[in-house]
N, C-alpha and C positions, 0 to 999 in steps of 0.2 A: 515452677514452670509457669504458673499463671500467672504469675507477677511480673516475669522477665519477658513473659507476652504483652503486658499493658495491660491484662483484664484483672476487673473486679467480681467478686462469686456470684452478684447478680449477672453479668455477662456469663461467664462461662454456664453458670445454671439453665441457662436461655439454649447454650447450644446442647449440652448434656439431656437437657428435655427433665430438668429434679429442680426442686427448691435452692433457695440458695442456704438454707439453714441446713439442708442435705451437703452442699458443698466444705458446711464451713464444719459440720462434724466430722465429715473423710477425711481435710486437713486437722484437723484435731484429735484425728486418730480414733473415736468415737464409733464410726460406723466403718465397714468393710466395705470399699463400690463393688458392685455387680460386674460382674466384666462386659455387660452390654455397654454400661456407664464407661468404663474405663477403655472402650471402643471410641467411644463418643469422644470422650478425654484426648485421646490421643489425636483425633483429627483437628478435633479446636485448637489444643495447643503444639499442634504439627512438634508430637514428642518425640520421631522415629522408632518409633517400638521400645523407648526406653518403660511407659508406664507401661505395656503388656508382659516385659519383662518382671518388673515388678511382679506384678500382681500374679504371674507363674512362681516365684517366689514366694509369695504369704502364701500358697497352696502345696506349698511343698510342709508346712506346717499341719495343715490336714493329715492326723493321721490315724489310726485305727487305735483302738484304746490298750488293744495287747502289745503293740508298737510300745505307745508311752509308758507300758509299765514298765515292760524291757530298760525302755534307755531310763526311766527314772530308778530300778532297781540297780543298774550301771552305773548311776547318780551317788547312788548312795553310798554305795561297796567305795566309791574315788574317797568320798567323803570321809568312811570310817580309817580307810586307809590311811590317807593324808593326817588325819587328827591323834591317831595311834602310834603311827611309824615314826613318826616326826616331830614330836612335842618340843615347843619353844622354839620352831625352825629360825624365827623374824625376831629373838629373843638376842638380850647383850650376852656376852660370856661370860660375865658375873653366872648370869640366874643360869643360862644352859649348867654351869655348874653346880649350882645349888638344886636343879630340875631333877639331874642325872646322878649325880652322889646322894649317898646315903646318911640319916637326920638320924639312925638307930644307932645306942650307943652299944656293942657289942660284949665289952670287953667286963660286965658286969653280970651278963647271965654265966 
């Protein structure tokens, strides 16, 4: 958006009221802006509410740590599932056969 405005991060930094080495780590993904900042953002580069959008967005990522554990314990269960159930899903049918059949010779015990 700051580019397709004409400005350079010393410009925008100037209207933003931050450094431009502040600018150039938000683009870099580096640091998070403030929402004061991304107020400011938005008027400089007349974004229509697309950055406050955003930035509602990365905050939907805030979440409480009993949260994360839930959905990475969710995580997991997909994980053991998938690797269990379905062995050699993405495999030729040579090997699904040789995966699935049995390498025990029986017929000796």
């Amino acid at each position: 958006m700051r580019e397709r405005k004409g400005m350079n991060q010393t410009e925008l930094a100037a209207l933003v009221l931050c450094s431009k080495s502040h600018i150039s780590d938000i683009e870099l993904e580096h640091v998070l802006p403030t929402s004061a900042e991304i107020r400011r953002m938005e008027q400089a580069l007349d974004a229509d509410g697309v950055l406050l959008e955003l930035y509602d967005l990365l905050n939907i990522g805030v979440q409480e740590s009993v949260t994360v554990a839930d959905a990475e314990h969710d995580a997991i269960g997909l994980t053991d599932w998938e690797s269990r159930v379905m062995p050699g899903l993405l495999q030729t049918t040579d090997y699904m056969r040789a995966a699935m059949g049995t390498s025990l010779d029986f017929s000796r015990c």
